[in-house]
C-alpha positions in Angstrom: 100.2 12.9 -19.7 100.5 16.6 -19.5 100.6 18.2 -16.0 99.8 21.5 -15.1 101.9 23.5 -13.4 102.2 25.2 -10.0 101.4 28.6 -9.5 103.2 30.0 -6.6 102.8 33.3 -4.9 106.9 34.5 -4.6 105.9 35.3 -0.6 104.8 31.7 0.6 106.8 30.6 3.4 107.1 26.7 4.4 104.5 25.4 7.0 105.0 23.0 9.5 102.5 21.8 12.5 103.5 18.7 15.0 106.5 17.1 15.7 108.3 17.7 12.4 112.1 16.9 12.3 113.9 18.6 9.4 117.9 18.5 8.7 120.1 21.4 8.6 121.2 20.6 5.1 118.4 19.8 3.5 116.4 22.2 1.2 112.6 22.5 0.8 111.1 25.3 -1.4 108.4 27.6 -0.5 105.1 26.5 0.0 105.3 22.9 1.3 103.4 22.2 4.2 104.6 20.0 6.8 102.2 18.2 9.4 102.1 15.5 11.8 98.8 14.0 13.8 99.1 13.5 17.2 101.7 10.8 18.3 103.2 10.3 14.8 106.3 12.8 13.4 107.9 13.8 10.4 112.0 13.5 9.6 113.7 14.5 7.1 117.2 13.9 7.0 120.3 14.9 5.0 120.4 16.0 1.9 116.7 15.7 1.0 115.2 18.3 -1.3 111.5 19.5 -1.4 110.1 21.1 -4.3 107.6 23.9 -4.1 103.9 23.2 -3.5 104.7 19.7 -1.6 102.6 18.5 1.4 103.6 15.8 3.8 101.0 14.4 6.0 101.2 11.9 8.5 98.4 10.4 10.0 98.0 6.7 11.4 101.2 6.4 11.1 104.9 8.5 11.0 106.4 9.8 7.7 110.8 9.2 7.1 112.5 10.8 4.4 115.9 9.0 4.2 119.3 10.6 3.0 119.5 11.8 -0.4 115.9 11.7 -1.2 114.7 14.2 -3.9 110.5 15.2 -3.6 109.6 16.6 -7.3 106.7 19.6 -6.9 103.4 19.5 -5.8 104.3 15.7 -4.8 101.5 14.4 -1.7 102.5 12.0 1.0 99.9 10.8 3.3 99.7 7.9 5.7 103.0 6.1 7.2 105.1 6.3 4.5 108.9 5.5 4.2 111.0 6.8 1.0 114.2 4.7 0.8 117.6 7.0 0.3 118.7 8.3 -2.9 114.9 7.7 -4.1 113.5 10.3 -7.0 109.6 11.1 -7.3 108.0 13.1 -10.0 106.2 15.7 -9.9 102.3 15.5 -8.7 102.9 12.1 -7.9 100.6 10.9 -4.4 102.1 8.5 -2.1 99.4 7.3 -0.2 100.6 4.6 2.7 102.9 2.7 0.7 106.8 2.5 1.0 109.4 3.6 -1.6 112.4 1.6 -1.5 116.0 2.8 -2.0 117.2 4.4 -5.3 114.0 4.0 -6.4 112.3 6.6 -9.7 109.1 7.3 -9.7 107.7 9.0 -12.8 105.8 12.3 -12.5 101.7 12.1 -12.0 101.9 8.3 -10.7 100.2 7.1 -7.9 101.2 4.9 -5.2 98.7 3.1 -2.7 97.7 0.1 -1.6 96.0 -2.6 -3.7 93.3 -2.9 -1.3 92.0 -2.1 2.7 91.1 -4.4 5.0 88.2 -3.8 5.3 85.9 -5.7 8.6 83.8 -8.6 8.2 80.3 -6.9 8.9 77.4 -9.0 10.8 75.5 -10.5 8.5 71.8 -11.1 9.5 70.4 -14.5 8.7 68.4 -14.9 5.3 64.7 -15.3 6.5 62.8 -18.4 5.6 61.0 -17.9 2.2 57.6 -17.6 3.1 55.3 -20.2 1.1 52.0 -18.1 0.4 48.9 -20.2 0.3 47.3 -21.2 -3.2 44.1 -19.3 -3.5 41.2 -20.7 -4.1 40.1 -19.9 -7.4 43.6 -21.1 -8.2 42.9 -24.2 -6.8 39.2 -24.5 -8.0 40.8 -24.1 -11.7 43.4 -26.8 -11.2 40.5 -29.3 -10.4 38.1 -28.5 -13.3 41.2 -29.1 -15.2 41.8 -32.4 -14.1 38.4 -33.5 -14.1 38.4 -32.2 -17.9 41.7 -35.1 -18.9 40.7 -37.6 -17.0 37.0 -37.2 -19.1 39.0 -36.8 -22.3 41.6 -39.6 -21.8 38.0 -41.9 -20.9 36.5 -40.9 -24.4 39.5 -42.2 -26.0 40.5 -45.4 -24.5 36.5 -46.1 -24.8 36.2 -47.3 -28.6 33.4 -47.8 -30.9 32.0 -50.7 -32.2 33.7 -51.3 -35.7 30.6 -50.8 -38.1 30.8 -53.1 -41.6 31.3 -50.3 -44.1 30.3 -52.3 -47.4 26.8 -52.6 -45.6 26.7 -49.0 -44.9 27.5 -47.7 -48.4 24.8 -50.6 -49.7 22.1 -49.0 -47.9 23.0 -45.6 -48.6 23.4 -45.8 -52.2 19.4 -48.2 -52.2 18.4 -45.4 -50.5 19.3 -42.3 -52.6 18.9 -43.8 -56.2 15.3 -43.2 -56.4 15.8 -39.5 -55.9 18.9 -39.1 -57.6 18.3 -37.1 -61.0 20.6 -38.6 -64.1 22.6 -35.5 -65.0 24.2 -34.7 -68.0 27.0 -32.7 -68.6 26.7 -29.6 -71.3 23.1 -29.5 -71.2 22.7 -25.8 -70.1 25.2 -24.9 -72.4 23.5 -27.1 -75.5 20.1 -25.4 -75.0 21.4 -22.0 -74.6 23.2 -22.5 -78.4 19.6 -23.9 -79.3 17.6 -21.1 -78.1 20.3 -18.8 -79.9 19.7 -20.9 -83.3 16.2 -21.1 -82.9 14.6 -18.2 -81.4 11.6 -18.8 -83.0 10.9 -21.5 -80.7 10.1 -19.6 -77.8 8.0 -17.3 -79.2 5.8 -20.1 -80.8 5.1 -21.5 -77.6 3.7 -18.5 -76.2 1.4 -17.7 -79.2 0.4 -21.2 -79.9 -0.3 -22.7 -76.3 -3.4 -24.7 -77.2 -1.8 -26.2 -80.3 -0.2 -28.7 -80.9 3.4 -27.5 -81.4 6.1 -29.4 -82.4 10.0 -28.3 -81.4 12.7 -28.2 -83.8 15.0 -31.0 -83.5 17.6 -31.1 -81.5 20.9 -32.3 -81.4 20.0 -35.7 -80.9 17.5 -35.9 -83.4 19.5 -34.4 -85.9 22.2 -37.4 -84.8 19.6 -39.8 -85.1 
């Protein structure tokens, strides 16, 4: 992961605010800012080095830097933290309430906190009743026609009809039907137009002769005959 780097104006001094408690021998670089909240305190002991650009804060809790430690730049500690002697951390690398043990190396740009925060149980309110709405009444008017509709149906077919004899039926029908029933062959249009283009003279005689007896050419079952 690439990592920017500090820019550092060559007069900033080192800041501190609270009760910080620093070692003669150990070296922190310009820039780092040092500050304890209330109560809490900062120490530092032997042998720790600082790099430029780091800030220590402690708040909720104290911060310890144990012997030998070595704080890469632009590193951020907040929170009650504890780095365990002889421990390395990278560069840019936040330290947010969680301990670094002893001899431990932490790579530049990580991040250390706490997998989660407690976090309290809020009152929860009671679920109100669902409220049942009453059916209106065009809903309910519909439902009833509706019923009133299948039970009518589901009478109409359990009711059955009388089985009617179906030989007697197709007697009658066929009695009744024959005297106006017209034998019809099959062609005929078709014959008579070939007849009417064979003979065309047949037409014609029937309109000039009307009153005379006329006699048609033979047709096709004559001509068979």
């Amino acid at each position: 992961m690439h990592l920017p780097p500090l820019r550092l104006h060559q007069g900033f001094q080192t800041y501190t605010s609270g009760d910080v408690r620093i070692d003669p021998s150990a070296a922190i670089a310009p820039g780092t800012i040092l500050q304890a909240e209330g109560d809490y305190h900062i120490e530092i002991a032997a042998g720790v080095c600082i790099g430029a650009g780091a800030i220590l804060h402690a708040v909720e809790g104290s911060i310890k830097i144990e012997t030998g430690v070595a704080l890469g730049a632009g590193v951020l500690i907040v929170g009650a933290v504890t780095i365990g002697a002889n421990a390395c951390v990278g560069s840019l690398t936040t330290v947010w309430n969680q301990n670094v043990s002893s001899g431990q190396v932490i790579p530049p740009g990580s991040l250390l906190a706490p997998l989660g925060r407690e976090v309290p149980e809020l009152e929860r309110s009671p679920i109100p009743a669902s409220v049942v709405e009453p059916e209106p009444k065009i809903t309910r008017n519909i439902i009833e026609k509706v019923s009133v509709a299948v039970s009518e149906i589901q009478e109409i077919v359990t009711t059955r009809p009388e089985p009617v004899n179906s030989t007697s039926l197709n007697n009658s029908s066929d009695t009744s039907n024959v005297g106006d029933r017209k034998p019809k062959v099959y062609g005929q249009d078709k014959l008579n137009q070939m007849l009417e283009s064979l003979f065309p003279h047949r037409n014609a005689l029937k309109q000039t002769l009307p009153s005379q007896d006329y006699q048609e050419p033979p047709t096709s079952d004559t001509l068979g005959s």
